[in-house]
N, C-alpha and C positions, 0 to 999 in steps of 0.2 A: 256500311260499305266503304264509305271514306275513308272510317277508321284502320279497316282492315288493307286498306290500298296502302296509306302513310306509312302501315305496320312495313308493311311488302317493301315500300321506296329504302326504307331504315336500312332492315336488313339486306336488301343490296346494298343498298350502298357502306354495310359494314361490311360486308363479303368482297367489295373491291376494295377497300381499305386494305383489308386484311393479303390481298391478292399483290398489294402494290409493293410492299416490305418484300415479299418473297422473291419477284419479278427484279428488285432493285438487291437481292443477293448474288446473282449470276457472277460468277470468277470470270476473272479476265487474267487467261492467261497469255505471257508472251514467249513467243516460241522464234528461236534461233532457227533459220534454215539455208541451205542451197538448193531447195528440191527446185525444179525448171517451174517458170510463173504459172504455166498449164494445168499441173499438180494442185497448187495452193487450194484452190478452190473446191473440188473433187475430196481431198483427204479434210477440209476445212467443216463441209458439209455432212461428211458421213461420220467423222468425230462429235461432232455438236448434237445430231439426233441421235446418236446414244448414247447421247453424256448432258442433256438440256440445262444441265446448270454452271455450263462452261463456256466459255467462246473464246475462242483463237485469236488472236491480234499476231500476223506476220511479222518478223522482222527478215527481209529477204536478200543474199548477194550471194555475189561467186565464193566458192569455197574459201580462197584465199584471204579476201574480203570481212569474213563471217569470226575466220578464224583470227585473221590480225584483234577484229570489234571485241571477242568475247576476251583475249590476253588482255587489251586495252584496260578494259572495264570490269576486272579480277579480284580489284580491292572493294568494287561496288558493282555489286551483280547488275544487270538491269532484266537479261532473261531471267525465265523460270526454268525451261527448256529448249531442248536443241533434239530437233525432227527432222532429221535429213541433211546430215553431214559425213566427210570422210571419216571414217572409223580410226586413221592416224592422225588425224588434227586432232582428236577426241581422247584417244590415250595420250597427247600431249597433255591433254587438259589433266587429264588424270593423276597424270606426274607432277601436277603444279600448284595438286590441291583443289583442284575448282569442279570437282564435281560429286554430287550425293549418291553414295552407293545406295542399288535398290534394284533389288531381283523383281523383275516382274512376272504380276501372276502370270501363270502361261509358258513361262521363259523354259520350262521342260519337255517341249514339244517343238521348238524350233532346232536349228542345224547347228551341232556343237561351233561351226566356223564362224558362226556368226553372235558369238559371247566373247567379251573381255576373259572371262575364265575366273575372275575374280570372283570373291566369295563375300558378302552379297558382289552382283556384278554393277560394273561402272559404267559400260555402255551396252548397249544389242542392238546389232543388226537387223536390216530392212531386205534390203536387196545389193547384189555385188556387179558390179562389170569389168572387163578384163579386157587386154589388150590380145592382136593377132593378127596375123599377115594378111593383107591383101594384094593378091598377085593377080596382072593383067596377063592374061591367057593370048589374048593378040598380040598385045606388044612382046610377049614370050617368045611366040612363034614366028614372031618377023626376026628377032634375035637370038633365034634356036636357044633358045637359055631355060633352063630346065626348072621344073615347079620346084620350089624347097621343100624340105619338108621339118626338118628343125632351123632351133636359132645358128646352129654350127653353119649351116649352109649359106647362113646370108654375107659369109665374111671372102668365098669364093672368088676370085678375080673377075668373073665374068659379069657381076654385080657391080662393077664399078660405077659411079656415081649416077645409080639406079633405084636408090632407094630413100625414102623421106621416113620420119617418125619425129613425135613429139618432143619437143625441147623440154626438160623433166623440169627446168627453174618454174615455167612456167606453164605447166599443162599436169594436173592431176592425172591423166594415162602414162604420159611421161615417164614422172616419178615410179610409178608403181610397175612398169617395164624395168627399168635402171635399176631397182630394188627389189625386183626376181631375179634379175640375172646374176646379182649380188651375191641370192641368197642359195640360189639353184648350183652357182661354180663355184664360189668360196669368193673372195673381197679381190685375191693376188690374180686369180683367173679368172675374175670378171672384169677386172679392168685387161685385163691384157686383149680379153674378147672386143671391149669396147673398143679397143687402140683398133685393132684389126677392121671393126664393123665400119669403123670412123670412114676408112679408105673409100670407103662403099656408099657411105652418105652423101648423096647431092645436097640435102638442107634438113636441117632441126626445124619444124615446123609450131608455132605457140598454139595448137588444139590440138586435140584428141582424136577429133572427128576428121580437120583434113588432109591426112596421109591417105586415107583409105576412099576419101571424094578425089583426090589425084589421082589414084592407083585406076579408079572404078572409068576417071577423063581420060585414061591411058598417056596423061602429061607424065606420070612415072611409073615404071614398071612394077616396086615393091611399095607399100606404104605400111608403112606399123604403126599400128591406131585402133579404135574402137570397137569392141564386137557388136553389137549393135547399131552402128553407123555400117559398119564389112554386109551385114546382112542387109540393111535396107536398100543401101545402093545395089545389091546383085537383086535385089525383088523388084529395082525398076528399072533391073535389064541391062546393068553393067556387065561386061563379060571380065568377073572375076573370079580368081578361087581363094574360098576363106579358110588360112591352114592356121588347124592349131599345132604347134613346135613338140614334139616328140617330146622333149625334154621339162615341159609344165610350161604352165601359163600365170605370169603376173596377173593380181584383181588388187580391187579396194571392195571396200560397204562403206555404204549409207546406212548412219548408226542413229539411236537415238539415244539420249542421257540429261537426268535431270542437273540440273546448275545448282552448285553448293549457295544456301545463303538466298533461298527462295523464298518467298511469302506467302506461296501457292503451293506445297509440299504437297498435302490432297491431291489438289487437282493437278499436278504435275504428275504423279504417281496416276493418274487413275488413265490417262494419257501415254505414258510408259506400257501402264496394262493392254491400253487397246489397239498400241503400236505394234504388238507380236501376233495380234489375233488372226486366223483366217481370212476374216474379212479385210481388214489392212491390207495383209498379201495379196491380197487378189487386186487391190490397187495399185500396190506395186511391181503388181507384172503388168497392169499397162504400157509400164516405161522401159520396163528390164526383164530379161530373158530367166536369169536368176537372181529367187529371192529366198527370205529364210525360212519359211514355212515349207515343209516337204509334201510334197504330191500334186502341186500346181502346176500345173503346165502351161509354162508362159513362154514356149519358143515360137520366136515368130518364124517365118517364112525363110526357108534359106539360114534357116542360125547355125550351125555346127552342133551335132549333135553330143557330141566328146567332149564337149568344152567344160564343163562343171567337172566332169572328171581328172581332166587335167588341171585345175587350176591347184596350185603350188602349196605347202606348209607356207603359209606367209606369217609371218610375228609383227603381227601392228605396233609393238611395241617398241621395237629396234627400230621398224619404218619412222616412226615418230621420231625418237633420240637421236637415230644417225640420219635423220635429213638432211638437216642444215650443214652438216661436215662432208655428206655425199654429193648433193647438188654446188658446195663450194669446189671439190675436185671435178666434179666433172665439167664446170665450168672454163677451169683453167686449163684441160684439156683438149675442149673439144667448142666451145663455145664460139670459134672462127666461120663455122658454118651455120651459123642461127643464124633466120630468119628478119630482118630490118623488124623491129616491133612496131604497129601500127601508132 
């Protein structure tokens, strides 16, 4: 009986031996992101149980932020990947070298908008957000001034220094407004539009979200800012209306893309793969109205229902290349009314 008990201790404890090499395999991979801190955990969890032999290690900041760290650190990778970044900082990367093409499996079943287009491709899409008017319906009507209904309308004299929107140097809605209206009238009559809209701007504001939290406080009449910031505030009762512009609507995506010069290629790929899947999308319609998996219905309450339809041919490509030359004229033009930076 002894014997056979000792036998027993043995082979456990070769069976934990053998247990502990395996357990001491787990990939640690580290993933670039800007997704909001609330996200991290939720996509953290649901990646790790169907991948157990991977685990996540965040690296987290504003877009800006993420995007300067990964230039920095070009010549010496430090990420493997990058889960939840703008789709134009990303084709920057792309142009520069720093990242590993790699179709993922799946990637024929998501929304042609939401690929690089490249062959294999070098980023894909998560989920997009887009910019849109928010118009106070009372302060309208104490100032008899009429709903808009394209971007044409907001340049009218009766808008006079009634309207707020994001400062593009430094608000990712911004940009990606300034660079539909670029792409929507041509470069000669988009700036001339801006020259006009300018009259109209009370302040260039550094977020995304508060044009359309003034718009909603009735402290200004128009605000140009966030679709999902426009819809939350009228869900808790702001008296506003959320118009999409006859003429299309600027967006970005949130992309993901494996970083050239990994050590984790595996298990960055297998990540890639499970970034397109159903299940992913369905976590990113927690945050966003649209995302790139088709038939999910993630409009929250009051969203505009036209808005995916409208949203613009945008070239993330040009957005990338001509930033820094776009955001430097609009600077010198218009830059009088920005907002004191905190």
């Amino acid at each position: 009986m002894g014997r056979r008990v000792a036998l027993g201790a043995l082979a456990m404890a070769a069976a934990v031996g053998l247990a502990q090499p395996a357990m001491a395999q787990k990939t640690r991979l580290t993933v670039y992101t800007a997704l909001e801190n609330d996200q991290l955990d939720p996509f953290k969890k649901a990646f790790e149980a169907d991948n157990p032999g991977i685990e996540i290690a965040w690296v987290r900041d504003s877009t800006g932020v993420v995007t300067a760290k990964l230039i920095a650190e070009k010549d010496n990778p430090r990420a493997d990947i990058i889960w939840g970044l703008a789709a134009s900082s990303i084709a920057l990367f792309g142009d520069m070298g720093m990242l590993q093409p790699y179709t993922p499996a799946g990637d024929a079943q998501i929304k042609p908008m939401f690929k690089s287009g490249k062959k294999p491709e070098t980023w894909v899409g998560m989920d997009a957000y887009l910019s849109l008017v928010c118009f106070n319906t009372v302060e309208g009507k104490k100032g008899n001034k009429a709903v808009p209904a394209s971007w044409a309308d907001l340049i009218k004299p009766e808008y006079k220094d009634s309207i707020v929107m994001p400062n593009p140097a430094s608000s990712g809605t911004g940009y990606l407004t300034v660079a539909a209206w670029l792409q929507i009238m041509g470069e000669e009559a988009g700036w001339k539009f801006m020259d006009a809209l300018h009259q109209n701007i009370a302040q260039y504001i550094h977020s995304g979200s508060a044009p359309c939290v003034q718009a909603a406080k009735g402290e200004r009449l128009i605000g140009i800012g966030l679709d999902m910031r426009g819809a939350s505030e009228k869900t808790k009762g702001a008296p506003i209306e959320l118009i999409v512009p006859k003429e299309g609507v600027g967006w970005e995506l949130e992309a993901t893309a494996i970083v050239k010069g990994t050590k984790n290629l595996d298990a960055a790929k297998k990540l890639a793969d499970w970034a397109v899947t159903k299940k992913a999308n369905e976590l990113y319609a927690k945050s966003y109205a649209v995302v790139a998996y088709p038939g999910i219905d993630a409009l929250p309450k009051n969203y505009p229902a036209n808005a995916e339809k409208a949203m613009i041919k945008n070239d993330m490509d040009w957005m990338a290349k001509n930033r820094e030359r776009i955001l430097a004229e609009w600077t010198k033009r218009y830059d009088g009314k920005s907002a004191p930076k905190k």
